[in-house]
C-alpha positions as CSV (number, residue, x, y, z in Angstrom):
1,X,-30.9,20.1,-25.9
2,X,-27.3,19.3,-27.4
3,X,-27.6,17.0,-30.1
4,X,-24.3,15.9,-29.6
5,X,-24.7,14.3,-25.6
6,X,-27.2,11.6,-24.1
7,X,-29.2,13.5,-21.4
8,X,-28.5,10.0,-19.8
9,X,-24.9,8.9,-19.5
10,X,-23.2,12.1,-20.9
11,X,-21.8,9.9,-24.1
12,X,-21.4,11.2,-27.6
13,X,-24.6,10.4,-30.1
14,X,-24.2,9.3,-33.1
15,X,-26.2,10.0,-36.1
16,X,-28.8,7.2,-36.5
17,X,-30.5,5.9,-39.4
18,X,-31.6,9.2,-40.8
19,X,-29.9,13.3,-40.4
20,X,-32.7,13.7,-37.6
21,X,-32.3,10.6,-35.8
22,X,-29.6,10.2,-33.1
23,X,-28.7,7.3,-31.2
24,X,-26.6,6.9,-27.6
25,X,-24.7,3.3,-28.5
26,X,-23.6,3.4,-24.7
27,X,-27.1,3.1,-23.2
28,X,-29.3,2.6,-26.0
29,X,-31.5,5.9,-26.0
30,X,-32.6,7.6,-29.1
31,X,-33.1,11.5,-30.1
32,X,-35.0,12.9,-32.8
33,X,-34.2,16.1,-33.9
34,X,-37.9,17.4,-34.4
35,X,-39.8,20.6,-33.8
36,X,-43.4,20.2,-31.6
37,X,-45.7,22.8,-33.7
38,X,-49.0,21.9,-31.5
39,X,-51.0,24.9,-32.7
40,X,-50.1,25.8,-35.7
41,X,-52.1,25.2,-38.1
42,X,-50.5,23.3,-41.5
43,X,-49.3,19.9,-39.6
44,X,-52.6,19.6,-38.0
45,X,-53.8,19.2,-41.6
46,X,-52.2,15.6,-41.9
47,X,-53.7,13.6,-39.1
48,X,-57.8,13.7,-38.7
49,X,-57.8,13.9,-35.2
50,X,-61.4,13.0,-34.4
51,X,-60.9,9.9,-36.5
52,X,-57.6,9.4,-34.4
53,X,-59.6,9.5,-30.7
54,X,-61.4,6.9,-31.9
55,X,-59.5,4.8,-32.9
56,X,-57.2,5.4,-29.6
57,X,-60.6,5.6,-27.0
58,X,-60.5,2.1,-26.4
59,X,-57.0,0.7,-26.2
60,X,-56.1,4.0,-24.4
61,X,-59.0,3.9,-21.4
62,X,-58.0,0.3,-20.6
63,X,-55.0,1.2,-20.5
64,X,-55.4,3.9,-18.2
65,X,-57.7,1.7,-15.7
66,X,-55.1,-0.7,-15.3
67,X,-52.5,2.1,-14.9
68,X,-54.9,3.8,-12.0
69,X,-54.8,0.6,-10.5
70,X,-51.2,0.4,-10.0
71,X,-50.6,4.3,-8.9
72,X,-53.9,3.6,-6.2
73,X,-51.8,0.0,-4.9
74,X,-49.0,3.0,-4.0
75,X,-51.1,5.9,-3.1
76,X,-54.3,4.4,-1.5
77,X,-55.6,7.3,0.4
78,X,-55.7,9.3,-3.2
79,X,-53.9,12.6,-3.2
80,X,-54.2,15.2,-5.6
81,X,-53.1,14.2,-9.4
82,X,-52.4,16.2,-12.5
83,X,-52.2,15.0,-15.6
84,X,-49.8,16.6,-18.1
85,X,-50.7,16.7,-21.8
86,X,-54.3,15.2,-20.8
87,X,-55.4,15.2,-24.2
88,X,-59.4,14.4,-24.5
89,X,-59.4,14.0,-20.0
90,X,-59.9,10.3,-20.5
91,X,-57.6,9.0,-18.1
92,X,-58.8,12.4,-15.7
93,X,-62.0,10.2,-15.9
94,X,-60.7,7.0,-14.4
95,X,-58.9,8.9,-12.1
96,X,-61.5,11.0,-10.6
97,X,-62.8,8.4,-8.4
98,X,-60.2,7.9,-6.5
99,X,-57.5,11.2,-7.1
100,X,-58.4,15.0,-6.8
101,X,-57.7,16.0,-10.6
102,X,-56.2,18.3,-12.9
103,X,-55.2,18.0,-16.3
104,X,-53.4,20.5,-18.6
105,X,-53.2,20.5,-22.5
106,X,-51.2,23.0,-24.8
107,X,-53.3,22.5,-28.2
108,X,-56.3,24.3,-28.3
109,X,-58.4,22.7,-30.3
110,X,-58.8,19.8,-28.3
111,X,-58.3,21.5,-24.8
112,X,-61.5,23.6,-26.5
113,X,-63.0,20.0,-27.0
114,X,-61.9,18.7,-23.5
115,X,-63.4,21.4,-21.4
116,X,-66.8,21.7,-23.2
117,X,-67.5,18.3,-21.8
118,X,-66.9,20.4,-17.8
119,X,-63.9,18.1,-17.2
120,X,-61.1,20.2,-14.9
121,X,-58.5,21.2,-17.6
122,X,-56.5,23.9,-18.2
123,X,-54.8,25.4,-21.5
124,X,-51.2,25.7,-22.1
125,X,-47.9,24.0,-21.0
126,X,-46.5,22.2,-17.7
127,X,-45.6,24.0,-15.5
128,X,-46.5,27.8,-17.0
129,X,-50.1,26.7,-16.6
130,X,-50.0,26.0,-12.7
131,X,-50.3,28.3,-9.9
132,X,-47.5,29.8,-7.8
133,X,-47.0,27.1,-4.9
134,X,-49.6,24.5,-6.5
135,X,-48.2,21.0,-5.6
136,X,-49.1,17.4,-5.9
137,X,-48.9,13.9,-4.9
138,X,-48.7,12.2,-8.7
139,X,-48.1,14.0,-11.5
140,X,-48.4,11.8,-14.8
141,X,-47.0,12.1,-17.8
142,X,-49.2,9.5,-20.5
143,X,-47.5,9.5,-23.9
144,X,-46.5,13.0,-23.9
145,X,-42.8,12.8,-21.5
146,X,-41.5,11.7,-25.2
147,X,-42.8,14.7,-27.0
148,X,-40.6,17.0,-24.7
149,X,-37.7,18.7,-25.8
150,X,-36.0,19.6,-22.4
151,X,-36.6,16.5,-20.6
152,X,-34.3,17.4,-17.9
153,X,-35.8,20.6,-16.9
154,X,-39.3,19.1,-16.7
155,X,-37.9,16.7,-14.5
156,X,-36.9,19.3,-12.3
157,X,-40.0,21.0,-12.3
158,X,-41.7,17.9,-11.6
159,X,-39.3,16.9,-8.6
160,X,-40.4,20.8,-7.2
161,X,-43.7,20.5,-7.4
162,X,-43.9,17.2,-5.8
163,X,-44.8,16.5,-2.2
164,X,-42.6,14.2,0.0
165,X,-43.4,10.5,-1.0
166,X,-44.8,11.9,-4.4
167,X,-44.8,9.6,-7.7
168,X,-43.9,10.6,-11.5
169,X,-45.8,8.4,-13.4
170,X,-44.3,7.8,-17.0
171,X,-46.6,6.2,-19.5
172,X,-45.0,6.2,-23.2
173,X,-43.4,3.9,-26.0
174,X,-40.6,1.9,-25.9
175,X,-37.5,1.5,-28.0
176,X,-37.5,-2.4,-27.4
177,X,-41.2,-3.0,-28.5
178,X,-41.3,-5.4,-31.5
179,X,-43.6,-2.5,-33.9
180,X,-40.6,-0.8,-33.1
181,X,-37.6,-3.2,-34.0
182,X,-39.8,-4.1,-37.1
183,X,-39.7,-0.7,-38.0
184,X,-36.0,0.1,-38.1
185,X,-35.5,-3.5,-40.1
186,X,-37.6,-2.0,-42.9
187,X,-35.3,0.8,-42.9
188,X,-32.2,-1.5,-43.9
189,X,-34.6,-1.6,-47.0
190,X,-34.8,2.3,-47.8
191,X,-38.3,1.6,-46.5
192,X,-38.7,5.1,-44.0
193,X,-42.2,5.5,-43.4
194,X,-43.3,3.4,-40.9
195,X,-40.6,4.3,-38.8
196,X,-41.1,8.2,-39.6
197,X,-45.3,7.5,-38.3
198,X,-43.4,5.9,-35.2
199,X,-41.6,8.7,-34.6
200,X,-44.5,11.4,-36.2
201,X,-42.4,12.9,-37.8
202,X,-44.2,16.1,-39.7
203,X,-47.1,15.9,-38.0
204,X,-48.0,19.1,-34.4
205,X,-46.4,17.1,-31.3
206,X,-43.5,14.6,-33.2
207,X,-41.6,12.7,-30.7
208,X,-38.3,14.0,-30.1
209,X,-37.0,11.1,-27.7
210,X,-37.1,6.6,-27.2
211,X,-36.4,5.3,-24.3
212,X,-36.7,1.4,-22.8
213,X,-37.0,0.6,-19.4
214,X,-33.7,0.5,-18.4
215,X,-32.5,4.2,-19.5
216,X,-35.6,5.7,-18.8
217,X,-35.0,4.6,-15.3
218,X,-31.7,5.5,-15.4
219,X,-32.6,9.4,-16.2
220,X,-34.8,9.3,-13.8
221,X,-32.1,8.4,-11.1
222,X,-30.0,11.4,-12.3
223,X,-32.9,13.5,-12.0
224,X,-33.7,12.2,-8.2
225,X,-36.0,10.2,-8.7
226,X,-36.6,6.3,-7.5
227,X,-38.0,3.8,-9.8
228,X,-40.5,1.5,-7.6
229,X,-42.6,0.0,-10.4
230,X,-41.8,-0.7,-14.5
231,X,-44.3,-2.7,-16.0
232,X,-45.5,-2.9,-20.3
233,X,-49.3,-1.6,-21.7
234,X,-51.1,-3.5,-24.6
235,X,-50.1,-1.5,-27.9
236,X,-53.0,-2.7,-30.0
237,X,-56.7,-4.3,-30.1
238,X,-59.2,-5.0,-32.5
239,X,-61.6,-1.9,-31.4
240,X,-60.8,1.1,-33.2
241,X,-57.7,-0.4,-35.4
242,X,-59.0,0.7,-38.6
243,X,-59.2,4.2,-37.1
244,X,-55.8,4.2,-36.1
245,X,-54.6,2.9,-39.7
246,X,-56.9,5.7,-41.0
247,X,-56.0,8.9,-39.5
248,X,-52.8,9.8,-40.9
249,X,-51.0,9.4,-43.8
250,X,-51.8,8.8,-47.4
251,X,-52.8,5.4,-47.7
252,X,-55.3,3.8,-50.0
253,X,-58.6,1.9,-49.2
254,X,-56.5,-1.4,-50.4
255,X,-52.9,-0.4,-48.5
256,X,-56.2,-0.1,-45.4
257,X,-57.7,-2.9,-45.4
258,X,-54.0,-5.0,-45.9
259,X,-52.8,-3.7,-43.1
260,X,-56.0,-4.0,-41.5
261,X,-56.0,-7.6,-42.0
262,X,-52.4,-8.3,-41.3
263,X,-52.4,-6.6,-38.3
264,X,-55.6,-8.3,-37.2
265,X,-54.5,-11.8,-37.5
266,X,-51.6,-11.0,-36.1
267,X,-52.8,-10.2,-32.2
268,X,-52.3,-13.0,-30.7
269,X,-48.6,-13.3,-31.8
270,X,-48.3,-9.8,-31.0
271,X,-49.4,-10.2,-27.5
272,X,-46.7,-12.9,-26.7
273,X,-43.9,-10.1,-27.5
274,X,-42.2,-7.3,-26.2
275,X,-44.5,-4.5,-26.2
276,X,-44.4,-0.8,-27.8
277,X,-45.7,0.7,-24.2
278,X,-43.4,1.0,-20.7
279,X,-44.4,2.9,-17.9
280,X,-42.4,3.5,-14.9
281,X,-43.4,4.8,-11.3
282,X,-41.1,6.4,-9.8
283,X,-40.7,8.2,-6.4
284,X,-39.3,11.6,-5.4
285,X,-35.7,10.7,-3.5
């Protein structure tokens, strides 16, 4: 992808707050300029994965529950679902109730992990891992649209392999969530981490774009698509925070338990503002 265009409105980027980071200052979206290296082996050495699941399980399966809800209040009847970048199959698991599904994950170690437990997964990349002709009536994208370097031509696969009256589902983080805003404010301070961990930068699947609402629904309408539904996730909860905190990074028992604490006490606030998590449903025009 150019780093010089917004796949959005076609306007010049800017370079952002570091030589990676680009920034559309007509429609607000955001670009990193980061290589995915899912399966190779040296950036998989910075984040303990298994301590990362579980510290994601919980927040993510609620999350997917009340996002199964919403797809279901559009697609009653069911249909048949794939989920892209499906990770350890937990949202293939709330889904399989009421959605014929599939899921397919590029890194191998935990597609290894995901299929030993007989869930319906397949290895490698959307769409190379489907079959000639294979269509469906959703196919979701849950914190893994961000991690794609050509959005647009995704898009377009995922337009093809829709049937008529399908739904893109869109599940990811948001450029106006208040974790991030905070972020970028400690980088008026020379203060990079936290918004580096945002972004992941260094670590297999970085993300390489940040949308809001509003331009992700936007490049969705120039890829021909029909936004029907935008709604915001829960970012945090107590379960499995320390986890979270834990599994990347260099921190110290102390820096832990700070943030631990901090963050902790600060849940209730947090729930009052804008949130880190957008998804949008959208419709094939």
């Amino acid at each position: 992808m150019n780093n010089n265009v917004c796949p959005i409105c076609s306007s010049n980027l800017s370079v952002g707050i570091q030589v990676w980071h680009f920034r559309c200052t007509s429609c607000g979206y955001e670009k990193g300029d980061l290589q995915p290296v899912i399966n190779e082996l040296s950036p998989h050495n910075l984040v303990n994965e298994s301590v990362r699941a579980t510290g994601l399980r919980d927040i993510r399966v609620g999350n997917f529950k009340k996002l199964i809800d919403v797809i279901s209040s559009f697609k009653p009847g069911g249909g048949k679902l794939i989920d892209v970048g499906c990770a350890h199959g937990w949202f293939l698991e709330a889904a399989m109730g009421k959605f014929e599904t599939l899921g397919v994950e590029p890194d191998e170690a935990v597609f290894n992990v995901t299929s030993a437990r007989g869930l319906p997964v397949r290895k490698g990349y959307f769409p190379d891992a489907l079959k000639d002709g294979e269509m469906f009536d959703v196919i979701v994208f849950n914190d893994v649209i961000e991690h794609i370097p050509e959005i647009g031509g995704v898009l377009s696969e995922c337009y093809e392999r829709l049937n008529g009256g399908g739904l893109l589902v869109l599940n990811l983080p948001s450029s106006d969530g208040v974790f991030y805003k905070v972020s970028r404010l400690f980088c008026r301070v020379e203060k990079f981490g936290y918004f580096e961990r945002l972004w992941q930068k260094d670590l297999p699947s970085p993300h390489v774009h940040y949308f809001n609402s509003k331009n992700l629904s936007e490049l969705l309408t120039k890829n021909n698509f029909a936004t029907i539904k935008t709604g915001t996730l829960p970012t945090l909860g107590l379960a499995g925070l320390y986890s979270r905190i834990s599994c990347a990074g260099n921190l110290g028992a102390f820096s832990k338990a700070i943030i631990y604490c901090a963050v902790a006490a600060s849940l209730p606030v947090l729930r009052l503002l804008p949130s880190d998590i957008v998804y949008v449903v959208a419709k094939k025009a």
